[in-house]
C-alpha positions as CSV (number, residue, x, y, z in Angstrom):
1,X,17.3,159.8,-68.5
2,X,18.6,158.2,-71.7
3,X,16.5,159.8,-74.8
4,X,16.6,163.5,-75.9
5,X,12.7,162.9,-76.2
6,X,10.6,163.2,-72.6
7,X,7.9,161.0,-74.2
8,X,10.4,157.9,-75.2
9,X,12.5,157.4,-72.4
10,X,14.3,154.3,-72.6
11,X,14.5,153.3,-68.4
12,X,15.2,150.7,-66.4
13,X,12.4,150.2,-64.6
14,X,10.1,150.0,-67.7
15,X,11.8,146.1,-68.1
16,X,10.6,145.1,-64.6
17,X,12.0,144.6,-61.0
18,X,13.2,141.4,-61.3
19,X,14.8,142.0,-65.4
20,X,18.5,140.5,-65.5
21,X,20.5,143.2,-67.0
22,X,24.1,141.9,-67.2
23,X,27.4,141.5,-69.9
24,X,28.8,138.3,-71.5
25,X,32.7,137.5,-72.2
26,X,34.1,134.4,-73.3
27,X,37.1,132.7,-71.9
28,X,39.3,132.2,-74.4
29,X,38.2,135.0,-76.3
30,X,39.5,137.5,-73.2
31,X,41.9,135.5,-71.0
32,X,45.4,135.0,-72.9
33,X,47.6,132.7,-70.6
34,X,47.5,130.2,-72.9
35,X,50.1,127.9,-71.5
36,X,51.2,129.2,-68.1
37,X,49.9,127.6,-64.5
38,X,49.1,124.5,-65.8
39,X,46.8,124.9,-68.3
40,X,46.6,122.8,-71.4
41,X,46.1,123.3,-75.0
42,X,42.4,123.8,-76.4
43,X,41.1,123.2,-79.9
44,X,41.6,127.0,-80.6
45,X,45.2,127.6,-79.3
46,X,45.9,125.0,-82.1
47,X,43.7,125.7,-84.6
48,X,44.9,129.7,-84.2
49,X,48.5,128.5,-84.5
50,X,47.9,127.0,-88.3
51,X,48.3,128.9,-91.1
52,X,45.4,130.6,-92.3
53,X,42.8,129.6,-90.4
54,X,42.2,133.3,-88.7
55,X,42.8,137.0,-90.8
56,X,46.6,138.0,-90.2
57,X,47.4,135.3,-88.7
58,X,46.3,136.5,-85.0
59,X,45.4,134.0,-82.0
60,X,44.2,134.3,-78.2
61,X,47.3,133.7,-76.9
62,X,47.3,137.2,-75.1
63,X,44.2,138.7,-76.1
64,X,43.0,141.5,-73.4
65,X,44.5,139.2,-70.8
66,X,42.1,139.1,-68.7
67,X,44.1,136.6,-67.1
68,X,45.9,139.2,-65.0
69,X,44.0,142.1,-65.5
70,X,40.4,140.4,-64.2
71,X,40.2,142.3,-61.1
72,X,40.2,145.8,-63.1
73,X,38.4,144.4,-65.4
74,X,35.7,143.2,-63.1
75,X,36.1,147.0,-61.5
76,X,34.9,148.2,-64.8
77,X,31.7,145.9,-64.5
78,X,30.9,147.7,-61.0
79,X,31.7,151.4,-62.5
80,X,29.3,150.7,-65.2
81,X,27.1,149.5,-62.9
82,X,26.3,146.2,-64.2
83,X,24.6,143.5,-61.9
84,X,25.7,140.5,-63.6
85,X,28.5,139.5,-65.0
86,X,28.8,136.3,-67.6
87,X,32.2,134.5,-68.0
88,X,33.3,130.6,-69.0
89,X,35.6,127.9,-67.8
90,X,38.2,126.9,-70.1
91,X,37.9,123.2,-69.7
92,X,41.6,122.8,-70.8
93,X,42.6,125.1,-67.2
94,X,40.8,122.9,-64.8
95,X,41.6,119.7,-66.5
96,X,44.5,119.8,-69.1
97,X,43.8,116.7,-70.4
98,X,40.5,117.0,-70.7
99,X,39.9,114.2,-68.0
100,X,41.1,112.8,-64.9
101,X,44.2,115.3,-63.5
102,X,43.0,118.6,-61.7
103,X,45.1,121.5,-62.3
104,X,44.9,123.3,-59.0
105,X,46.6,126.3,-60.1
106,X,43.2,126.5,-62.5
107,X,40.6,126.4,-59.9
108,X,42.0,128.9,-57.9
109,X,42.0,131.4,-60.4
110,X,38.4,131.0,-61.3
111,X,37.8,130.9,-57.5
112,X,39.4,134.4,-57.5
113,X,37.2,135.8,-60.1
114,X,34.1,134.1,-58.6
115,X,35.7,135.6,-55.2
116,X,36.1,139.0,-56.6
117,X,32.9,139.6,-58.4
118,X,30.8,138.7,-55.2
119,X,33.3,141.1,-53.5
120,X,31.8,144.1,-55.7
121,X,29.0,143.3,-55.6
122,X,28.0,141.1,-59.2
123,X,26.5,138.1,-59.7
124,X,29.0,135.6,-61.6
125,X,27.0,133.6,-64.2
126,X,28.7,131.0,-65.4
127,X,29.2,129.0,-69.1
128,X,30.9,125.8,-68.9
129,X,31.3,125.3,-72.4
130,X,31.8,128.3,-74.6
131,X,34.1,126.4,-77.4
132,X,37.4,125.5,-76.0
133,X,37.8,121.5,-75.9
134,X,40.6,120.4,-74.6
135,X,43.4,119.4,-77.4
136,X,43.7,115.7,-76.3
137,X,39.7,114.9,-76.2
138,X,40.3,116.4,-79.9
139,X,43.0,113.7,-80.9
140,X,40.3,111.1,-79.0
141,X,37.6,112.4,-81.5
142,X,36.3,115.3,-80.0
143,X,33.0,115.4,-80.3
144,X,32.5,112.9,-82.3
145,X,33.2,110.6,-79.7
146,X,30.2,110.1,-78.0
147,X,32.5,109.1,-74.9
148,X,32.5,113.4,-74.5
149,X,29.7,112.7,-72.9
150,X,31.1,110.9,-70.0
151,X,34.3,113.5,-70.6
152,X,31.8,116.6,-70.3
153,X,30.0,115.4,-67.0
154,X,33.4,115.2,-65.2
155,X,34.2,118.7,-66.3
156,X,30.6,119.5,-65.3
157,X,30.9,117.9,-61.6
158,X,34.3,119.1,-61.1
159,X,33.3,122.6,-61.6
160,X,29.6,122.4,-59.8
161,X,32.0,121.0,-56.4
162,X,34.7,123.8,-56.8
163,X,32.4,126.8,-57.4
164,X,29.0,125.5,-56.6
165,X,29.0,127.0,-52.9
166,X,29.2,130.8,-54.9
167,X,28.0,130.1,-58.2
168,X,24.0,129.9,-58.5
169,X,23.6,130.9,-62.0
170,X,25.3,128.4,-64.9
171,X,24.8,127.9,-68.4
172,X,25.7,124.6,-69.3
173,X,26.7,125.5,-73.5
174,X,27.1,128.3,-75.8
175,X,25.6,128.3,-79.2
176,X,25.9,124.1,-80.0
177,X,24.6,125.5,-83.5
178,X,27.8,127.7,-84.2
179,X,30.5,125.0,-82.8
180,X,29.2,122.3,-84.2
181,X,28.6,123.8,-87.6
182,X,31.4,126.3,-88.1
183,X,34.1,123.5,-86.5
184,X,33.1,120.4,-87.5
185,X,31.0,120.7,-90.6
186,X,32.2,123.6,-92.3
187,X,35.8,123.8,-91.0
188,X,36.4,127.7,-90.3
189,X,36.6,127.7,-86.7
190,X,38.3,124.9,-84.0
191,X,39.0,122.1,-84.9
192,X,38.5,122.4,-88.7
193,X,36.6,119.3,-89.4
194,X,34.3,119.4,-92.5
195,X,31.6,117.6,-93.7
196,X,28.5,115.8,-92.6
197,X,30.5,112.4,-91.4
198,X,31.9,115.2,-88.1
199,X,29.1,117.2,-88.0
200,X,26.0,114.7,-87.3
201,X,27.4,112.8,-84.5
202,X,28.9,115.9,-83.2
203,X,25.3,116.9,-83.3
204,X,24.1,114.1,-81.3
205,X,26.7,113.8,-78.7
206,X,26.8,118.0,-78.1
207,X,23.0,117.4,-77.7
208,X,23.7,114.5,-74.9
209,X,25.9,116.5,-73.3
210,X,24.1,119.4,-72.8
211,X,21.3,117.4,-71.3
212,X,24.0,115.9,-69.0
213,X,25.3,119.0,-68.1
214,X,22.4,120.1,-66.8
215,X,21.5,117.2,-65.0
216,X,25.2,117.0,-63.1
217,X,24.4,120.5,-62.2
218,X,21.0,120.3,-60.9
219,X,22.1,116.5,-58.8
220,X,25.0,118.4,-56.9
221,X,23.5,122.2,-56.3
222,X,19.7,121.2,-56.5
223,X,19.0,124.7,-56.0
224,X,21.1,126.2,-58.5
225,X,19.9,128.5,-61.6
226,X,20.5,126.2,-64.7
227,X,20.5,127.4,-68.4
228,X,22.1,126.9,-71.5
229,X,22.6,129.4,-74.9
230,X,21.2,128.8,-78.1
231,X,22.6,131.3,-81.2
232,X,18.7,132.2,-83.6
233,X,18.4,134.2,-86.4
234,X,15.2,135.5,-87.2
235,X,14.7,133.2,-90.6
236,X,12.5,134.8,-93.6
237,X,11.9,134.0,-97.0
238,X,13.1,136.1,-100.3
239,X,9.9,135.4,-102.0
240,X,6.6,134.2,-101.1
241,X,7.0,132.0,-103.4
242,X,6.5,128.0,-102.3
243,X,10.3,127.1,-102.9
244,X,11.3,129.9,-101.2
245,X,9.0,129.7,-98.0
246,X,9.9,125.7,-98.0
247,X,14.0,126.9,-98.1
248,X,13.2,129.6,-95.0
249,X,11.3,126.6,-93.0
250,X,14.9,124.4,-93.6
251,X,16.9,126.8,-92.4
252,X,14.8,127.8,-89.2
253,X,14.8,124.1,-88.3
254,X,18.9,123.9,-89.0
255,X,19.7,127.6,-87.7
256,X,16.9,127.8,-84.5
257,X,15.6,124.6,-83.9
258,X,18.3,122.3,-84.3
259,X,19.6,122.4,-80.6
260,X,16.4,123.5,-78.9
261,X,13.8,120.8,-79.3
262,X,15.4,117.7,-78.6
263,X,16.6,119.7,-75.4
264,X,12.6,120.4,-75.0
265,X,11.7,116.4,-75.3
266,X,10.4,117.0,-79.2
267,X,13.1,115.2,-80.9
268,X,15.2,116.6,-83.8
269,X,12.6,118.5,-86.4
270,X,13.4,115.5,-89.1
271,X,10.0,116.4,-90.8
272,X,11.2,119.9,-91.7
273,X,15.2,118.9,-92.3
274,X,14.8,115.7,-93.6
275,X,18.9,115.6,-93.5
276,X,18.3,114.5,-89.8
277,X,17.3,111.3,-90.4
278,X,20.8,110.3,-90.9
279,X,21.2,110.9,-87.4
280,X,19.3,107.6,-86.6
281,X,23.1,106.2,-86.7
282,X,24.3,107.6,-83.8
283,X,21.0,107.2,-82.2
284,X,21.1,104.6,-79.3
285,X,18.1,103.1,-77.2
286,X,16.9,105.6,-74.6
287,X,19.0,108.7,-76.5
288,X,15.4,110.4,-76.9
289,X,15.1,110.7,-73.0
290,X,18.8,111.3,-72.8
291,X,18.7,114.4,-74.9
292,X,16.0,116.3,-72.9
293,X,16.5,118.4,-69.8
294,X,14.2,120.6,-67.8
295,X,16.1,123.4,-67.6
296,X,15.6,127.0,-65.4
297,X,16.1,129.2,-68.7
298,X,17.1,129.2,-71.4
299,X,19.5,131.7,-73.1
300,X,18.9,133.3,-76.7
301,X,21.4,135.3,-78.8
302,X,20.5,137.4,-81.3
303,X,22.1,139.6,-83.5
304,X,20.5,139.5,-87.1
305,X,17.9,138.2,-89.5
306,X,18.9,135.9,-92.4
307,X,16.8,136.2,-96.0
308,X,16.9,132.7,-97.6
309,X,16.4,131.5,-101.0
310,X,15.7,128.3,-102.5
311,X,19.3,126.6,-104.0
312,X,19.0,123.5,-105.8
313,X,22.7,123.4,-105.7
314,X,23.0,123.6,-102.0
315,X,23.6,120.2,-100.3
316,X,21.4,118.7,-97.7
317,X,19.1,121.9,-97.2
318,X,18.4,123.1,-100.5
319,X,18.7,126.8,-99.5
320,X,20.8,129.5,-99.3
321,X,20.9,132.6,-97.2
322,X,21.0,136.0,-99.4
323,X,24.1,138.6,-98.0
324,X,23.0,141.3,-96.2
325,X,25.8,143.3,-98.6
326,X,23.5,142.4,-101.7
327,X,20.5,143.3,-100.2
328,X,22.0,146.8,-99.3
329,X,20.9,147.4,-95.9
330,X,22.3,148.3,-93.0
331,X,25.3,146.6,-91.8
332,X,27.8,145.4,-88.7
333,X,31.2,145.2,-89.2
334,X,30.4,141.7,-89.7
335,X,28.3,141.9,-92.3
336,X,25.1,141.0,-90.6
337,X,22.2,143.0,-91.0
338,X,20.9,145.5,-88.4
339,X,17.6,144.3,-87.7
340,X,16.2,144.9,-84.2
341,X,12.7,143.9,-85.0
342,X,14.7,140.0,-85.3
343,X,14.9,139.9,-81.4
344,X,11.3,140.7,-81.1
345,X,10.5,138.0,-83.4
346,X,12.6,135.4,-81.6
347,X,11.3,135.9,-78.4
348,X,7.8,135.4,-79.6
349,X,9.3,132.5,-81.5
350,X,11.0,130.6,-78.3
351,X,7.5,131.8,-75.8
352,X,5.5,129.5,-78.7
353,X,7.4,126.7,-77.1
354,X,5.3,125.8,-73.2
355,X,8.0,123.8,-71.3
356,X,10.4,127.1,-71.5
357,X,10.5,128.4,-67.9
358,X,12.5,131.2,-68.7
359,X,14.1,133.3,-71.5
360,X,16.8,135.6,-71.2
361,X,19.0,137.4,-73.6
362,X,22.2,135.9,-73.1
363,X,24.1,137.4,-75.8
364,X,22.9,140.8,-78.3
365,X,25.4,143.3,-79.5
366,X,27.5,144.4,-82.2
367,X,31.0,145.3,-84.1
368,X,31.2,148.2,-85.7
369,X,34.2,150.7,-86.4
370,X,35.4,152.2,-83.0
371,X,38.2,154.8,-83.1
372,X,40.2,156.2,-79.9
373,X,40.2,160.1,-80.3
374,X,41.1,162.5,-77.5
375,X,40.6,159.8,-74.7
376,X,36.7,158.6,-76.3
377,X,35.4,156.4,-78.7
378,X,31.8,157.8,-80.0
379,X,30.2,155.3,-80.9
380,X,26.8,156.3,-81.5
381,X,25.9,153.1,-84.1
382,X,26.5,150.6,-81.0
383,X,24.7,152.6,-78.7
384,X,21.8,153.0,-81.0
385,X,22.0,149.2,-81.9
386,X,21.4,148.5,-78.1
387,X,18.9,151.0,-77.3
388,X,16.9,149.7,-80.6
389,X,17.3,145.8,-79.8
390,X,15.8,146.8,-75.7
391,X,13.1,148.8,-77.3
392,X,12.0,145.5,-79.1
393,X,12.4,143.7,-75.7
394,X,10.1,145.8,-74.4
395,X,7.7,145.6,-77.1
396,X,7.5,141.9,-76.8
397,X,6.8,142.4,-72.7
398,X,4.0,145.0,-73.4
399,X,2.8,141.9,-76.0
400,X,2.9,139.8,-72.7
401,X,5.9,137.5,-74.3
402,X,8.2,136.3,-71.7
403,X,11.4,137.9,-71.3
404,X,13.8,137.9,-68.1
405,X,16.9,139.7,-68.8
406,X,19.5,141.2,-71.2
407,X,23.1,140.8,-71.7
408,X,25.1,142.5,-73.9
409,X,27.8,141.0,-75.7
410,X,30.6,142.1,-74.9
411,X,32.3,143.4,-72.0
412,X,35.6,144.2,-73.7
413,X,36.8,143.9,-77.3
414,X,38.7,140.9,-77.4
415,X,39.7,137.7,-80.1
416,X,36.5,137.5,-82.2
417,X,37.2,134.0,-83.7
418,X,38.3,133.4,-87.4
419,X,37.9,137.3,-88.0
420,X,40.7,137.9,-85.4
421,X,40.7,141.3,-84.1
422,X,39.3,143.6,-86.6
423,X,35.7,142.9,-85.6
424,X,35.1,144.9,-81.8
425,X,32.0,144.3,-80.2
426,X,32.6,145.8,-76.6
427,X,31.3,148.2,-74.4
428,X,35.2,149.1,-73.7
429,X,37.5,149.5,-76.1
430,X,41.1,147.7,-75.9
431,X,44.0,148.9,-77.3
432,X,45.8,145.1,-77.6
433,X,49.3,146.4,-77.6
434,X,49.2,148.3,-74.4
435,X,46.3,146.6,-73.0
436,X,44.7,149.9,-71.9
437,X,40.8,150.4,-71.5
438,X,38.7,153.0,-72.5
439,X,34.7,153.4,-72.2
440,X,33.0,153.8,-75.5
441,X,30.0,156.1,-75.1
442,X,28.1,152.9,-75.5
443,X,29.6,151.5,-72.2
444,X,28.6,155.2,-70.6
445,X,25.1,155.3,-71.9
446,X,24.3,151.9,-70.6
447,X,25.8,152.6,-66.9
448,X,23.6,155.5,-67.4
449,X,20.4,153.4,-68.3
450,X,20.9,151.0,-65.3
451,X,21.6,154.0,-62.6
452,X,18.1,154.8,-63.4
């Protein structure tokens, strides 16, 4: 068993039969092989190539490359004993241009994974989108351009007819919230666009994608598993003050809702984020059915709680989150609180919502400093940080809130964005010179959890 104490056992079994249990990666984040076989450049191979944009200069070029090393990779998956296995599509390998030209050479390497996790026995899950436009869509606009649409559910079919006859489980987008925001309004990740003239029709036409996504999916492989990932926060006031619970309610709507409801057939929450309304520009006749989709589940990934204050000075929202680092509690290597009660509170959040079928963790983990010594990395504030974030599961299943399965972010360390990478959030840890792999405890106390 898992706990020291017989009368809080942490097992498998407690989560239910049917309970996903599974681990998420990220293409360009693990893959490397940034310009061999075919493959064109994505929004991050150039945005990682200009000066400044990521700490020390660092990029995905390599990374734990994955690209050669997925079969001992994947191995890992089956030691740990891990049933599912979530990975993406870089868009750029398939179609290097984004549209039209099929790089062969890129479909029969995913076919090889897809190939080789069904060999050992896991479930491939699949992310079409998890950040990586293509370059040239970029220079057309990106998405901004609401032709990504059109661009997006060629990418969509084209992988549905490649990997369709193996693949039953796909997510269609990860965190539209993050890529939207951090690349097109504030500028810190891929591309670098700032400000609200990118990031409101990059709202819009991310929204009408996903929806289209899913609908490509569901019109070729009708009996196929269809999701897509939303990033939450569990959002709470600094005061209880009427400025301050007004602030929280804007950023819930920007940070959790954003995404989720027009997806859901509710429309953008304009009443709470009054901001929105300028999206009426890039609204056309019949978006409003456009944007929703019925999909099979839908993914949430958690890793903190935000506090949020009232700002006068803030643009467009009028709030402000407080650092975790001022508040003095607990934190990642990230700086983000730990706060497992916040995935508790966010499933009981998304089961207020009646047209989700399903909810399933998609992503929950954390960075904090791992150090090889003597062939182990003990790292016991990982380990608790899963083991505390599943206990809250739980709770919310005892509490009769819908909950369907748990994937930890991530399999391996690997190219954690702007922060480069410092930051490791695996379950393995990677030394990136030598490319060698070694179990954390974390990575051991979960195989031990699912031999249960």
């Amino acid at each position: 068993m898992i706990n020291d104490s017989n009368s809080d056992r942490l097992a498998r079994e407690q989560f239910g039969r049917d309970f996903k249990w599974g681990v998420s990666t990220a293409a360009y984040q693990i893959e490397g092989a940034h310009d061999v076989d075919g493959k064109g450049l994505s929004i991050w191979d150039v945005f990682t190539s200009r000066k400044g944009k990521v700490k020390k200069g660092q990029h995905g070029n390599v990374a734990c490359d994955f690209y050669n090393c997925f079969k001992g990779d994947i191995q890992l998956v089956q030691d740990l004993g891990i049933p599912n296995f979530r990975f993406s599509i870089s868009w750029s390998r398939v179609l290097p241009t984004g549209t039209n030209t099929v790089n062969q050479k890129g479909i029969d390497y995913y076919n090889r994974i897809i190939d080789y996790c069904l060999e050992s026995g896991i479930e491939p899950w699949v992310t079409l989108y998890h950040w990586d436009l293509p370059q040239e869509l970029e220079l057309k606009g990106g998405w901004t351009n609401r032709e990504v649409v059109d661009w997006f559910s060629e990418y969509a079919a084209l992988c549905v007819k490649s990997f369709g006859d193996r693949v039953t489980n796909w997510m269609v987008m990860n965190e539209p919230a993050v890529f939207t925001g951090a690349g097109y309004f504030f500028g810190i990740h891929a591309p670098g666009r700032t400000g609200m003239k990118n990031f409101l029709p990059a709202i819009h036409h991310a929204t009408l994608s996903m929806a289209a996504g899913g609908k490509v999916v569901k019109q070729l492989a009708p009996q196929a598993n269809v999701g897509t990932t939303f990033s939450c926060s569990y959002v709470e006031p600094a005061t209880s003050g009427a400025r301050d619970l007004a602030a929280a309610k804007r950023a819930d709507a920007l940070l959790n809702r954003l995404f989720l409801e027009p997806i859901l057939g509710l429309g953008y929450p304009v009443d709470d984020l009054p901001v929105l309304k300028k999206l009426e520009k890039y609204m056309r006749s019949g978006d409003e059915e456009r944007m929703s989709f019925d999909f099979d589940f839908i993914g949430i990934q958690n890793y903190t709680r935000e506090i949020v204050t009232s700002s006068f000075f803030t643009p467009y929202i009028g709030a402000r989150l407080v650092a975790a680092k001022k508040r003095k509690v607990p934190l990642t290597e990230m700086g983000w609180e730990v706060y497992p009660e916040a995935i508790y509170q966010m499933i009981k959040k998304f089961n207020s919502y009646s047209n989700i079928k399903k909810l399933i963790i998609t992503e929950n983990g954390a960075a904090f400093p791992d150090i090889l010594k003597d062939g182990r990395v003990a790292d016991e504030k990982r380990k608790k940080y899963i083991e505390e974030n599943l206990r809250q599961v739980l709770r919310a299943q005892k509490e009769g809130f819908s909950v369907d399965g748990y994937f930890v972010w991530t399999l391996t360390d690997n190219f954690e964005w702007a922060e480069g990478y410092h930051p490791r959030f695996g379950l393995i840890y990677v030394d990136f010179e030598t490319q060698q792999r070694v179990v954390k405890d974390s990575g051991l106390w979960y195989k031990a959890l699912l031999q249960q």
